[in-house]
N, C-alpha and C positions, 0 to 999 in steps of 0.2 A: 272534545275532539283534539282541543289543544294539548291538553294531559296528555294523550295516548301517545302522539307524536312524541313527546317530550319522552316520556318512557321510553316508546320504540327507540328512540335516538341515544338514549341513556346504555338499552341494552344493546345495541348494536357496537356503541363504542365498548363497551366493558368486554363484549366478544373478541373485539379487536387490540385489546390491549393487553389481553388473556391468550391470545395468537400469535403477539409480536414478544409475547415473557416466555412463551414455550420455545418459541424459535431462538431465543437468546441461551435461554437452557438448555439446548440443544447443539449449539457452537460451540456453550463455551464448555462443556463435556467433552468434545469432540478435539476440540483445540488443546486441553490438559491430556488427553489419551493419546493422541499423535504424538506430543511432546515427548510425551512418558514411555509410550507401546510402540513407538511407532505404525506408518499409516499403515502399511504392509498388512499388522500383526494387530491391527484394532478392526472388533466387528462392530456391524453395528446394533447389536444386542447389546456389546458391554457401553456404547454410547447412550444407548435407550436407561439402561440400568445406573450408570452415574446423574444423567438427566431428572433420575427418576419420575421416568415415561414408558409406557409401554410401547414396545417394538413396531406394532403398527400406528402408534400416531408418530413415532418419529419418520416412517417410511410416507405417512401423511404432507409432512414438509419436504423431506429431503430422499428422494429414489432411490440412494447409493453414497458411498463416499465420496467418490468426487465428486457428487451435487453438495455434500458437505465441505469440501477444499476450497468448489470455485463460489457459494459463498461465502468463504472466510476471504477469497480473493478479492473479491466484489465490496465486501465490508473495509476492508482495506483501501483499496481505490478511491471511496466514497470518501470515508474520511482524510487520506492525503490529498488528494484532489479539493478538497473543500479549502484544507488549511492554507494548501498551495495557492488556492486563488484569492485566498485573503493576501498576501505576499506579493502576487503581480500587481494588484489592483493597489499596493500602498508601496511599490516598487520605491527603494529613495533612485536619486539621481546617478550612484557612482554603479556603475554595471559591475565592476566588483563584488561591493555589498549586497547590491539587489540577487546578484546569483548566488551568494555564498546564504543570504535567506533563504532561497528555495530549495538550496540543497539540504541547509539544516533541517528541512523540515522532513526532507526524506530520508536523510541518519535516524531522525526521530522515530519513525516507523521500526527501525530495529530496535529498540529499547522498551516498544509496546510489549512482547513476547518473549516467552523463552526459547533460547539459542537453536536449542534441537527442535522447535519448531519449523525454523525457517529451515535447516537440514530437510526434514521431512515431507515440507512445501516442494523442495528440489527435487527432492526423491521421486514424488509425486508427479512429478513434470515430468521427468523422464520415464514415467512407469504412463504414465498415459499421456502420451504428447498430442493426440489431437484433441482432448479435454481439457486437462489438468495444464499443459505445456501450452497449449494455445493462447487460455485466459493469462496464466502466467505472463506471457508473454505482449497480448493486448494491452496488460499493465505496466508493462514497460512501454511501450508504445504510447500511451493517455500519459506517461510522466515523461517523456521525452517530447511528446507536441506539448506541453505546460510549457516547460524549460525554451525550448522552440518560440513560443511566442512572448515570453518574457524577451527572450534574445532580441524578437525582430520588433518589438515596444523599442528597445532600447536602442536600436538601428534606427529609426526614425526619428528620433529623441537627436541622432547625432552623436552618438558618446560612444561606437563602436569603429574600430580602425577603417578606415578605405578599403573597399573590396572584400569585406569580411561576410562570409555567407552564414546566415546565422541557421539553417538549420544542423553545416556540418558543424559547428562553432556548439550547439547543443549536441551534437551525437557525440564529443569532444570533448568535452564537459560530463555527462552522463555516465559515457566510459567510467573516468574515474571514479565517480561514484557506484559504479555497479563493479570496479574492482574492490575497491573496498568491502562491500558488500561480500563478496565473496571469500577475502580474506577475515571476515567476523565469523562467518558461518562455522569455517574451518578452523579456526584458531581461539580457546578458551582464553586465550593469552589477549584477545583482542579486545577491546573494551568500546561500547558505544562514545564513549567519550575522545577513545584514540582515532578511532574511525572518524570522527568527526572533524578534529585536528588535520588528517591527514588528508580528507579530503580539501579540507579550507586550505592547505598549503598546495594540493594539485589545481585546485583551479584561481588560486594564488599566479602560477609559473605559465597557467593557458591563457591567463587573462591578458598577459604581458605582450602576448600576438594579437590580441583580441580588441580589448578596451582604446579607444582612442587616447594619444598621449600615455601610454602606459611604458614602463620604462622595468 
């Protein structure tokens, strides 16, 4: 009896491990043809055919393209939000450094991908804003309450100036990093590394209102 379970439990997991490989094969198809074809101009037959998968098991995981965008969104999320929270939780003391970690770690997410990806994520948002734009959007939201409560740790801690509201002190912060962002997308000339420069020097100049004793 105990064998059988053992087996059952054997094939069960091997099902599921053969579910979460096909699903992987199936973004990262999808995520190379957007790049490439843009989202517009990719079907999802040619996703199934790079995958090499047939069209109804790809339509098995994924209904449509934006079920394939907002989990790439969602995969995203998952792992900056993770990294992020290893960063508050080892927050150092100077509200400078501690925010200029968490920011790095969301520059980082631009360097995961190619550039016309994220073009294409954009494109996406605005070609369907109550799917595509929404999530997009949610995920701005989940990385601004992070930043958010990093902020109001470090209010409580005492290290942030008198009077300082930390969640406009994060939407403040964020900004700059979400312009940057948008000058990468647009500009070849930008490099994950200047972006990251640029941002440590924007919230460098925010900190200066912000951080107690900051000068």
């Amino acid at each position: 009896m105990r064998s059988q379970r053992r087996i059952g439990q054997a094939a069960a997991g091997l099902r599921e491990r053969q579910k979460a490989g096909r699903e992987q094969r199936i973004l990262k198809a999808a995520e190379v043809l957007f790049a490439r074809r843009g989202y517009a101009d990719t079907a999802i037959e040619e996703v199934a055919r790079r995958a090499d998968l047939a069209v109804g098991t790809v339509y098995n995981y994924f209904a449509s393209k934006a079920e394939l965008v907002l989990a790439l969104l969602r995969r995203e999320a998952r792992d900056t939000l993770a990294a992020g929270d290893v960063v508050v939780a080892n927050a150092p003391p100077d509200p400078r450094r501690a925010v200029t970690q968490l920011l790095d770690v969301y520059v980082d997410l631009l360097g995961r991908h190619e550039r016309a990806l994220l073009r294409e994520l954009f494109a996406a948002a605005l070609a369907e804003p109550e799917t595509i734009g929404r999530a997009a959007f949610e995920l701005d939201l989940r990385l601004l309450g992070q930043l958010h409560g990093l902020l109001s740790r470090l209010r409580r801690q005492g290290v942030l100036a008198r009077g300082v509201d930390a969640g406009q002190a994060a939407t403040t912060l964020y900004a700059i990093y979400l312009a940057w962002v948008l000058v990468f997308s647009a500009s070849e000339a930008a490099s994950v590394d200047a972006v990251r420069e640029q941002v440590r020097s924007g919230v460098a100049l925010a900190m200066r209102g912000i951080a107690r004793g900051a000068c």
